[in-house]
C-alpha positions in Angstrom: 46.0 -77.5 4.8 44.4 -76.4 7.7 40.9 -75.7 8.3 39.1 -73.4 10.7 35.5 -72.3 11.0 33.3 -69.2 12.1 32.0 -68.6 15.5 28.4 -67.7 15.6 28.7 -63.8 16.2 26.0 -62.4 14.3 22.0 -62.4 13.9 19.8 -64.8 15.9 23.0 -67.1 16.1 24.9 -65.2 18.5 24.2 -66.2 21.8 26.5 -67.5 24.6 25.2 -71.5 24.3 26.2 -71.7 20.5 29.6 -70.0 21.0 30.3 -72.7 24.0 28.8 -75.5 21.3 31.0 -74.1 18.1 33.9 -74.0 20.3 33.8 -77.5 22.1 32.6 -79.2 18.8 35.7 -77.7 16.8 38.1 -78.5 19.8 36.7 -82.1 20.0 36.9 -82.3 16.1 40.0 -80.8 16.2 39.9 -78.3 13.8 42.9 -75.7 13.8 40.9 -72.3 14.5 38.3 -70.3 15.5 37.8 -67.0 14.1 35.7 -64.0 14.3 35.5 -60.4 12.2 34.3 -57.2 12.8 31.7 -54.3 11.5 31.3 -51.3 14.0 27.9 -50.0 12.3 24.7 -51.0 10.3 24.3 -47.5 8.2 20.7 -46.8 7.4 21.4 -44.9 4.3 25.0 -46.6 3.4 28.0 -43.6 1.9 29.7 -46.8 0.5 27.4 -49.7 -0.9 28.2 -52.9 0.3 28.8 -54.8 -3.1 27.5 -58.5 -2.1 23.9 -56.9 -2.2 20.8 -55.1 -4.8 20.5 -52.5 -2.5 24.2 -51.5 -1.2 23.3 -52.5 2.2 25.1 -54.7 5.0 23.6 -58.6 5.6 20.6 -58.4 8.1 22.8 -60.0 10.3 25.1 -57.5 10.9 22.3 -55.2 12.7 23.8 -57.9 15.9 27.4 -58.3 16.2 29.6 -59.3 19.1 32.7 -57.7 19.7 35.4 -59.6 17.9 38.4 -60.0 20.9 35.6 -60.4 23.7 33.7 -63.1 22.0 37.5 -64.8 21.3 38.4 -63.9 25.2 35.0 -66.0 26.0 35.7 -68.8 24.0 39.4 -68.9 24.9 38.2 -70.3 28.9 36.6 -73.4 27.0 39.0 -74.8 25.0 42.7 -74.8 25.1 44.4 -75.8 21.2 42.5 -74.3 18.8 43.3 -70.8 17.6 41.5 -67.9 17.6 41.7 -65.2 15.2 40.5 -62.0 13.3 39.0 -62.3 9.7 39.2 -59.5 10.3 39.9 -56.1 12.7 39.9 -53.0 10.8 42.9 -51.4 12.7 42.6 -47.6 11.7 39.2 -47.4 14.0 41.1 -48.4 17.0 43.8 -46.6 19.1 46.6 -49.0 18.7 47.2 -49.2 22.4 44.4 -50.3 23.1 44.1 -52.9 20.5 47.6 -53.7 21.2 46.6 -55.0 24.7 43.3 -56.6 23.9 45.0 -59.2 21.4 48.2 -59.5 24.0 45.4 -59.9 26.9 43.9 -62.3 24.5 47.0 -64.3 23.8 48.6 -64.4 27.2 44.7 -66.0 28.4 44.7 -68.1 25.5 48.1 -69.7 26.4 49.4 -67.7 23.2 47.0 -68.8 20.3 46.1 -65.3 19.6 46.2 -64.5 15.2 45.6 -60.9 14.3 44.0 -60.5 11.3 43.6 -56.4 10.2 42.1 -54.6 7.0 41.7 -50.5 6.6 38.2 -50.9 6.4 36.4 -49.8 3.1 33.2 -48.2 5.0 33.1 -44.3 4.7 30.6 -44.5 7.7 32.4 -46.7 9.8 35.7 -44.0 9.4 33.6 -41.3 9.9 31.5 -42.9 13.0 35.8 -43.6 14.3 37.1 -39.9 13.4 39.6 -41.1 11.2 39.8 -39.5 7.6 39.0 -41.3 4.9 42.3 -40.5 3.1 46.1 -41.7 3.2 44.7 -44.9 4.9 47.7 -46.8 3.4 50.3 -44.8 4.8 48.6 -44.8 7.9 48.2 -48.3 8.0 52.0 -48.9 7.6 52.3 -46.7 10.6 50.0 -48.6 12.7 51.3 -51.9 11.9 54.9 -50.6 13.0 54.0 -49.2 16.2 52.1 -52.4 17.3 54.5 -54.5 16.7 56.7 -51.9 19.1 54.3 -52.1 21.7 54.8 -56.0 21.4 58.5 -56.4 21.2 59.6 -53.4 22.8 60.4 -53.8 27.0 60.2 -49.5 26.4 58.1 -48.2 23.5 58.8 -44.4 22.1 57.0 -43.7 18.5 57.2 -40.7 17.3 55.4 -40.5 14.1 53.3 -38.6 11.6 49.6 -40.1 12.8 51.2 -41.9 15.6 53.1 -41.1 18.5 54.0 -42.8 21.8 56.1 -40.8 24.6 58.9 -43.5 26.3 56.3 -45.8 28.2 56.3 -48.8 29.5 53.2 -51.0 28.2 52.0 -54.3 28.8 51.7 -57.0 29.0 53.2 -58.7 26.2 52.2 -61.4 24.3 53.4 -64.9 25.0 53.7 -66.1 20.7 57.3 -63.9 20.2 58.5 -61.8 18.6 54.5 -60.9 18.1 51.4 -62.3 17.6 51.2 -63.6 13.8 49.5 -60.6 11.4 47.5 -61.1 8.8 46.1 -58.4 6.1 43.0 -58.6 4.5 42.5 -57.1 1.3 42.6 -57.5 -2.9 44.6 -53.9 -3.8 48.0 -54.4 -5.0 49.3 -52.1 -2.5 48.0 -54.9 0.3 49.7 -57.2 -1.2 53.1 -55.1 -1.5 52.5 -53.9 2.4 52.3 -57.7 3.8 56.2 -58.1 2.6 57.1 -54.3 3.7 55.9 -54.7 6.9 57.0 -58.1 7.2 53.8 -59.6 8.1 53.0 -62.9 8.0 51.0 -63.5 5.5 47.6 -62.6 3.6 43.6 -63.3 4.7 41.6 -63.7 1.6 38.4 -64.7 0.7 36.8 -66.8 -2.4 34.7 -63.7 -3.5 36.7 -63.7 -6.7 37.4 -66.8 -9.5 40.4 -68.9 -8.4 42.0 -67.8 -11.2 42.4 -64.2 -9.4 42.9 -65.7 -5.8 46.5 -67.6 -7.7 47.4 -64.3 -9.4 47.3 -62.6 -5.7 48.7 -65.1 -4.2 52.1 -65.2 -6.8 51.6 -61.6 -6.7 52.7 -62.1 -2.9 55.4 -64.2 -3.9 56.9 -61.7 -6.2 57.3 -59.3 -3.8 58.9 -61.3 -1.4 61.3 -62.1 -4.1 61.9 -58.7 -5.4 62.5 -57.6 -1.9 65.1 -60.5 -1.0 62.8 -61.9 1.3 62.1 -66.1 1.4 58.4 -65.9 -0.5 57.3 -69.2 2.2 57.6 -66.8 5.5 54.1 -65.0 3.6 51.6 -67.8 4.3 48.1 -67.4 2.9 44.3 -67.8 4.8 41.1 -67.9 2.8 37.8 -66.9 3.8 35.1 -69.3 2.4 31.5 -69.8 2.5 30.3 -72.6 0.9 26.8 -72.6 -0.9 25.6 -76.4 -0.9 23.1 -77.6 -3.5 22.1 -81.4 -3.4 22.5 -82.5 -7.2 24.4 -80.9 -9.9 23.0 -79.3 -12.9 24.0 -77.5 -15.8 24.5 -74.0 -14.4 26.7 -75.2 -11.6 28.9 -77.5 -13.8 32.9 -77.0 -13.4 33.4 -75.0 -15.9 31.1 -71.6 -15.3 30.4 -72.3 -11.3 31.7 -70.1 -9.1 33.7 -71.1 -6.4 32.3 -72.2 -3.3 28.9 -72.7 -4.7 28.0 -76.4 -5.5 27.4 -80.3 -4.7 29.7 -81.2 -1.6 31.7 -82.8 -4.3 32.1 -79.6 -6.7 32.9 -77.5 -4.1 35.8 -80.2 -3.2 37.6 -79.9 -6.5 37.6 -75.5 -5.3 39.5 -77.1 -2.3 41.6 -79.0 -4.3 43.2 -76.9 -6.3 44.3 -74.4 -4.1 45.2 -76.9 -1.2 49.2 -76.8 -2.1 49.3 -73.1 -2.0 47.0 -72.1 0.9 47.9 -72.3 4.1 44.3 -72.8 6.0 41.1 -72.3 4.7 38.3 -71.2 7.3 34.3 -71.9 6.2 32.3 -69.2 7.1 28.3 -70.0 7.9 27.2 -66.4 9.6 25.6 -65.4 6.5 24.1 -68.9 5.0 21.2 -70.8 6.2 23.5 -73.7 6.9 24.6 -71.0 9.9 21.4 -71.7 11.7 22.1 -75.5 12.5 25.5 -75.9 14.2 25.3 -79.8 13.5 24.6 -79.4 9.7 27.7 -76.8 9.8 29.9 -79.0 11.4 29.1 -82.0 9.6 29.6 -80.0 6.4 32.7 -78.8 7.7 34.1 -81.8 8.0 32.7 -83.5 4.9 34.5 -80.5 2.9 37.6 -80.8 5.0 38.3 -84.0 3.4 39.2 -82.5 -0.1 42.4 -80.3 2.0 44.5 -83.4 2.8 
């Protein structure tokens, strides 16, 4: 399994010396990727709660955020193997031109290690702040995915669609990974997990926010439409989002049976990885939001202890 880690985009963290120190250290420590997300707004009075928090509002961190294919871009002139990818780009706010070029710009600086993860977003300020409406953001979604993919393949892209269209243009430059940069969907809805195999994506972006037993029902959930569409279930590869809560000595509350996942001894939290190591593809360990996000040498060491458990 391979393993990635978080760049340092948010909060306090996000300055230009700790990207170049994430970057070099995970290069030098060869880890796989790098990978970065996006949230276009901190909403004072919130028209969707954010569920990880009391009071329905978004991590204090998220009042400072750097833009997601920029801070990639940045970090792309100091190393030259590891990847660098969404977790994740919620497409609908963008025009897909646009985005279409900043991850081919991306890839073609990068010497093609661009991965494009993409959600519909779940913020009703965030789509309203875009001017997009809130509803048919599935259809929509399967629209955008197909015209992006033109704009990538396509020496001449026409579109003409029912939220998108494209007049016979010309547009580049293309990426260098053919016959696109690989796409991956975020999400838990059924319908996510039926529009990865439609659109003939490659894969899912997940995150341990729900028991493993949940994450393997997705994951076969996946597999079953691959195979109910005649489609070989291994070309849908799966990437989990994790951040690990470390405690220093077990205890009764955080025994194997009722802890959740992620949250433990070093050792715990190694039996999480595990289990799911023969049916994940890479697993990336997320720190923005953790006090073990405010000392890059305690996140990579931790990285690496934990990375131990995915071989």
């Amino acid at each position: 399994m391979k393993i990635g880690i978080t760049l340092p985009q948010v909060g306090s963290m996000a300055n230009k010396e700790n990207l170049k120190n994430i970057a070099r250290i995970a290069e030098d420590e060869k880890l796989d990727s790098l990978w970065v997300f996006e949230r276009l707004l901190w909403p004072i009075k919130p028209q969707t709660p954010y569920p990880a928090t009391e009071d329905g509002k978004l991590p204090e961190e998220n009042k400072i955020i750097f833009d997601p294919l920029q801070t990639l871009s940045f970090v792309s002139a100091i190393t030259s193997k590891v990847k660098l990818g969404t977790c994740i780009i919620d497409m609908l706010f963008h025009n897909p031109i646009i985005l279409s070029r900043n991850f081919a710009t991306l890839d073609v600086l990068s010497d093609g290690r661009a991965i494009a993860g993409f959600g519909i977003g779940w913020s009703k300020d965030e789509y309203k702040a875009s001017n997009i409406p809130f509803t048919n953001k599935g259809k929509r979604a399967d629209e955008y995915l197909q015209v992006i993919k033109r704009i990538w393949q396509d020496d001449v892209v026409e579109f003409k669609g029912t939220y998108y269209t494209i007049p016979s243009s010309n547009i580049g430059p293309k990426p260098i990974q053919k016959p696109n940069i690989p796409i991956y969907l975020g999400g838990f809805s059924p319908n996510t997990f039926s529009r990865i195999v439609t659109q003939d994506t490659n894969g899912w972006v997940g995150t341990f926010g729900v028991p493993i037993e949940q994450i393997e029902e997705n994951i076969k959930s996946i597999k079953q439409n691959a195979k109910n569409a005649n489609k070989n279930p291994t070309n849908f590869k799966v990437i989990l989002l994790a951040f690990p809560i470390i405690v220093e000595k077990n205890n009764e509350e955080l025994n194997n049976n009722h802890r959740y996942p992620m949250v433990g001894t070093i050792d715990q939290i190694g039996t999480n990885i595990k289990r799911i190591k023969d049916i994940v593809d890479q697993i990336i360990f997320g720190y923005n939001f953790s006090p073990l996000g405010r000392d890059i040498d305690k996140m990579i060491d931790i990285t690496k202890q934990l990375s131990k458990f995915a071989n």
